[in-house]
Every structure is written in C-alpha cells, then in structure tokens.
N, C-alpha and C positions, 0 to 999 in steps of 0.2 A: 088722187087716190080713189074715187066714187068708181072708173070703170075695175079699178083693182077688187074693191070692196063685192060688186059684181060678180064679178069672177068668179071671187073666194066662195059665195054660195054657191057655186056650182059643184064643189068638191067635196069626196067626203067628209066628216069632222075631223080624222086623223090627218088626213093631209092639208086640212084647214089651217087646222091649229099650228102643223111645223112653219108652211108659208107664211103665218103671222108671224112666227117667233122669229124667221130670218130678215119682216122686213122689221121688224122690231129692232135688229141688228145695224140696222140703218139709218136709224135716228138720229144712232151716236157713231158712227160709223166704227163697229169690229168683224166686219165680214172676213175682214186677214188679218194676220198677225203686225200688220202696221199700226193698229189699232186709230186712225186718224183721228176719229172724236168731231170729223165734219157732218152737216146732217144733209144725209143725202136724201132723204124725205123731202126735201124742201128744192133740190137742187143742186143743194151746196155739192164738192168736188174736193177728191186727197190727191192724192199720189197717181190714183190710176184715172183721176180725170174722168167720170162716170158718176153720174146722180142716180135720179130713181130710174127710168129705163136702161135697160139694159142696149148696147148697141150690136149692130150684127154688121159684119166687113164685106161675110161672103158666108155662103153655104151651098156647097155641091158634093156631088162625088168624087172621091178623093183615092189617086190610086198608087200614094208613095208611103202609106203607111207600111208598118209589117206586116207579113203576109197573112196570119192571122186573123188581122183587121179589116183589110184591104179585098182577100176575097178573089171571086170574080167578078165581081158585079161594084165594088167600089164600098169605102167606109162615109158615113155621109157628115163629113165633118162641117162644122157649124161656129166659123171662127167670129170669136168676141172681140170686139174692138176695146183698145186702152189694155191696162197691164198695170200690178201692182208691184212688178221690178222695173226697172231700166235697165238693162243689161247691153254694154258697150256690143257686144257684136250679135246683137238682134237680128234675125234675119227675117222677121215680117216688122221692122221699125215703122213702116206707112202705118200700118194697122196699130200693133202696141203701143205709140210713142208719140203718133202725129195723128192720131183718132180717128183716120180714116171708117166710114160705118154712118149706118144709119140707126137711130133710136127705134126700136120694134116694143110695142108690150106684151107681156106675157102670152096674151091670145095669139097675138101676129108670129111668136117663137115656135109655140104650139103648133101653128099651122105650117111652120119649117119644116119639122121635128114630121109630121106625118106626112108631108111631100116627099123628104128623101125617102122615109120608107116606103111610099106608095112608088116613089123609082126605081126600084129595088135594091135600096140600100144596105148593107149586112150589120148595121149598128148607126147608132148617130153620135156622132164623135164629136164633145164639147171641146174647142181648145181655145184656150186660157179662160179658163171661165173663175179662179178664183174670187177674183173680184165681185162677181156677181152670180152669188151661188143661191140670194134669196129668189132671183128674176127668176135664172134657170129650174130652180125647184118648185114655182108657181107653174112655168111653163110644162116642166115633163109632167106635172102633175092632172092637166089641163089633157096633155098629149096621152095620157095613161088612161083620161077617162073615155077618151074620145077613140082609144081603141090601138094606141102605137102597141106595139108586142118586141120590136127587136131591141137587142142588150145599149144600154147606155155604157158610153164611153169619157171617164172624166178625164182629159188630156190636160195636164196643167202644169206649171213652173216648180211643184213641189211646195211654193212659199204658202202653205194653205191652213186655214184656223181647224184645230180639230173638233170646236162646239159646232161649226159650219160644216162638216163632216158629216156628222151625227144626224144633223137633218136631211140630208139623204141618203141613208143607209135604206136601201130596199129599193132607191131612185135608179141609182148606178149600180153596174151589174160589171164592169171594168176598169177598175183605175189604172195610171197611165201618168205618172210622176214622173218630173225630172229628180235626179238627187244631184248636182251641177257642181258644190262644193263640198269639200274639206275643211277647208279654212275659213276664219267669220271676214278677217282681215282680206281674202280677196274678194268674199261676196260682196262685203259692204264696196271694197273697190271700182269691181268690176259691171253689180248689179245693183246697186246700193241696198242691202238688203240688210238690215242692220237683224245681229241673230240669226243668219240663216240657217246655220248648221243643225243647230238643235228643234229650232220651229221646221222644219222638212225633217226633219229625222220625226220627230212626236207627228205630225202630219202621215207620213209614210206605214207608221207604227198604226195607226188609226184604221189608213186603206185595207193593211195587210188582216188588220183585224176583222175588218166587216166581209172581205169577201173572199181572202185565203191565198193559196199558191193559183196561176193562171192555172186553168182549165180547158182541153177544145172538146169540140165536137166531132163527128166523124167526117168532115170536109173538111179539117183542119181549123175553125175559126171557132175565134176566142167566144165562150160564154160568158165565163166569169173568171174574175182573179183579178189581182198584182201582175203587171208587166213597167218595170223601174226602167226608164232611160238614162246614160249615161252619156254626155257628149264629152268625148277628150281633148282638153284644151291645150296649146302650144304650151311648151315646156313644164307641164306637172303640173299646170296652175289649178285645173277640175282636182288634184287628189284621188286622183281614183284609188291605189292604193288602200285608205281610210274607209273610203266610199264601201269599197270590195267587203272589206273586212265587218262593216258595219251587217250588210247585208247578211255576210252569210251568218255572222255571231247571233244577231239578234232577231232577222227574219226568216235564216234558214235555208239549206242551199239549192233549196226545192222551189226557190225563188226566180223567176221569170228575168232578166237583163236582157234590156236592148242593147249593145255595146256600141257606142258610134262612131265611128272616124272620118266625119263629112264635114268637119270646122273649117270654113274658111272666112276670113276677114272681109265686114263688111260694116256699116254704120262707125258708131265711133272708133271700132278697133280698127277702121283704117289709117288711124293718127298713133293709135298705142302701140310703143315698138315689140312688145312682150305680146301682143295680140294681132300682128299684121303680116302673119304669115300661117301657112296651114301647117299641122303635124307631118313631123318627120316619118319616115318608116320605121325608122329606130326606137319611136314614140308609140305608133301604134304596137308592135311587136310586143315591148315592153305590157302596154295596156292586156293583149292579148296574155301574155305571161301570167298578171295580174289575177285577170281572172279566173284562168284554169287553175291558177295556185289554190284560190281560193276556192275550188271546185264548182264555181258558177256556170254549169254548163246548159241549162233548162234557159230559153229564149233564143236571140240572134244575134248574128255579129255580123256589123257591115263591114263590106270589101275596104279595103285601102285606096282610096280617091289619089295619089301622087300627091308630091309636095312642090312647093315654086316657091322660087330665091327673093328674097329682099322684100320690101315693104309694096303694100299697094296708096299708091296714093288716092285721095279722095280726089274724086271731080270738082270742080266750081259749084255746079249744082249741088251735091252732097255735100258740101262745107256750108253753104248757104242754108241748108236746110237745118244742120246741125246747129250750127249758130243757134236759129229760131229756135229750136229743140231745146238747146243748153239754158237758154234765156228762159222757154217758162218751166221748168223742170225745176231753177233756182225759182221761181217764185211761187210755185205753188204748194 
C-alpha cells in the first residue's frame, strides 16, 4: 500500500477521500454485490479471483462497439481481467475466467487511460470493471489530474454495487450495462449470480440516475448517458420481454437499448443443450417485436447473424480447459 498511499497525495482531497473509501471496500471485500468478505488488501481473492491490483488483458482501439462509441477513430477499451459472474457462454472466458492479464497499479492504468487518448481515442472504455471499481477510480482519478479530457465509458455485466457507483459519479460520464436476465433462477444457472435481477435492476436505477437518457454530440458520439445492452438468449432464457417492460416502466422510454442478436455458443454453453445453438429468426423477430411494443426505439439493433442446426461440440482443448475452469471455480 506505501506506493498507493503516494499516489493518494497526489490527488485532490475530494477525490482522496472517495479512493480511500473504495479501497476501504476491500478490506472486507463488498465492491459487488457478492459481498465475499475476502480481504483483498492483503491478497486474499472471491469469486473474481483479483486482490489488491487491479489486472489489465489488453487495451487498444476498439472498433466493434456502437457507433456512438466507436467513432472514427476507435473507443479505447481497457479490458479487466477476472469477472464477478461466471457465465456459461462467456465469450472473452480467457480473460474473465482463466485470468489471463497482467497486474498494473493505479499509475500504470493511468498511463493507459492517456495513451489511448493521446491516440486518439473517442472515450476510454472500461469493460468489466466491476470488480475493481476502487483500482479504476484511483486510476481515472490520477488520469483526470494528469489532463485526460475524453468521456469515461463504464462497460460492465450490470451485476454492480450501487455504494460503488456513487464513488464515481462525476468519474464516468457513460454507463454501458448489460441487463442479461429476467429470471434469478437462470442467472444463478447460467451465471451464478445469486439475486441478479434485482441487484442489476437497483445498479441500472443508480446509472440512470447520475447521468440521464444517452446523449450525442454533433458527430454523432456519445457524451453522456445510459446506453443498456441486451443480448438475446436461445429460447427466451435473457427474458427480454421483463427486461423491455422494466426499462420503459421505470427508466423511460427515452431510454438508449443496444438490442443484440450476436449469441452464439461458446465456453460452457458448448455442453448446455438449452445454450448450444444460436437464436432462431423467429427469436430475434419476436425480440424485435418486444421492443417496439414497448416503444424502445432511441439506441440500436443488430442485424440478424443466421442460425445453425444442432449442438456445437467442444474441442479436446476446450473440455480440458474447462475441466480446469470447473475445478477451481468450486473451490474458490
């Protein structure tokens, strides 16, 4: 902690004070609503597998985001390694699940955060950062003094504490939530997320609250706002239906949706027969339905990728891996 303590003097006292209280949050570990009670101060590791530094996988220019984000010049996403779901069809599982990354501290994240903007990046794009929202908010704070100017982008699972929230309201200037289920019964399933529904719903409520309906500029890219992802799972299992309803009831329908129909089976759901196939047309259609019912028309909707018959089987390699995977996931 002596280079962290460092650091800390560097900052104003407002922003002193929040970066203690997040790593204060770490002691006893409640940065998510998993609440572990490991102390990551010391080392120790929950669910997302990550002590006191924060890890980084990769950070570059990024140009599959929405258009908004993405630009011409690229969103400069800054992906975290580890993750406080597990979700069977992960599709960066190397990173979230098998910790692929390197340990950076706060200065080292810092000096990310203003490389991509000095490449001209159109935002810096945190994804999965909930785990590690005290690291993050040392670092932009660090990057804020040091002169970064472009909009922060918090890109996360949705599963996010909303006392962790609150310390950076003025940090991020775009949240960027999944809202994944409907149901508690298939998160916990599918993501092990025990509560998910309602802790993403109170999380989401939090976002909408500090920085409003998405927002652009006159080149089209996001300043500020809510922009909610939705990905559509094979046979109904996301709920979007719930999801829809939620949004427009309680957020409003001036509310930003990404709609996504790019699921396809990979990591565990290459073994789960209810997840080893992509959406039907009939599915997205439906989805599509869904939303215009609900008049969610402010955001985007991806094309329809086709669908393919029958299961995908896993490789040798990917069962082996998974193995490994399954094994310490029960023990930690």
């Amino acid at each position: 902690m002596t280079g962290f303590v460092s650091s800390l003097r560097e900052l104003p006292e407002e922003a002193s004070e929040r970066v203690r209280a997040g790593y204060e949050a770490l002691g006893n570990c409640r940065v998510c609503p998993r609440s572990c009670g490991v102390d990551r101060l010391s080392g120790e590791t929950g669910t997302c597998r990550t002590g006191l530094l924060a890890k980084v996988a990769a950070a570059n220019l990024h140009f599959g985001e929405e258009p908004c984000l993405t630009g011409t010049r690229g969103s400069g996403t800054v992906f975290f390694s580890g993750c406080n779901l597990a979700c069977d069809f992960c599709q960066n599982f190397p990173l979230s699940q098998f910790g692929q990354g390197q340990e950076k501290t706060p200065r080292e994240i810092a000096e990310i955060f203003l490389g991509l903007e000095g490449r001209g990046a159109h935002n810096i794009n945190l994804v999965t950062p909930s785990h590690v929202v005290p690291q993050i908010l040392h670092a932009l704070a660090l990057a804020r003094k040091d002169g970064l100017t472009v909009p922060v982008v918090y890109n996360s699972n949705g599963y996010d504490e909303p006392a962790m929230l609150r310390l950076l309201e003025g940090y991020v200037d775009i949240y960027l939530p999944d809202m994944k289920y409907a149901s508690d019964l298939v998160a916990l399933r599918h993501s092990k997320a025990p509560g998910y529904v309602e802790r993403n719903r109170a999380a989401v409520r939090e976002m909408a609250r500090q920085v409003g309906p998405l927002s652009l500029d006159d080149r089209g890219l996001a300043r500020r706002g809510l922009l909610i992802r939705h990905l559509l799972l094979p046979g109904g299992l996301s709920g979007f239906g719930e999801v829809a309803k939620f949004i427009r009831e309680e957020l409003g329908q001036e509310t930003a949706v990404s709609f996504m129909g790019q699921y396809f089976p990979t990591h565990r759901a290459l073994r789960i027969p209810a997840l080893a196939r992509r959406i039907t047309k009939d599915e997205y259609d439906r989805g599509l339905e869904i939303l215009f019912s609900e008049g969610l028309v402010e955001g985007y909707v991806q094309e329809f990728e086709g669908e393919d018959e029958g299961l995908f089987p896993a490789s040798q390699e990917t069962e082996e891996r998974e193995c490994q995977r399954e094994m310490t996931f029960a023990t930690s």
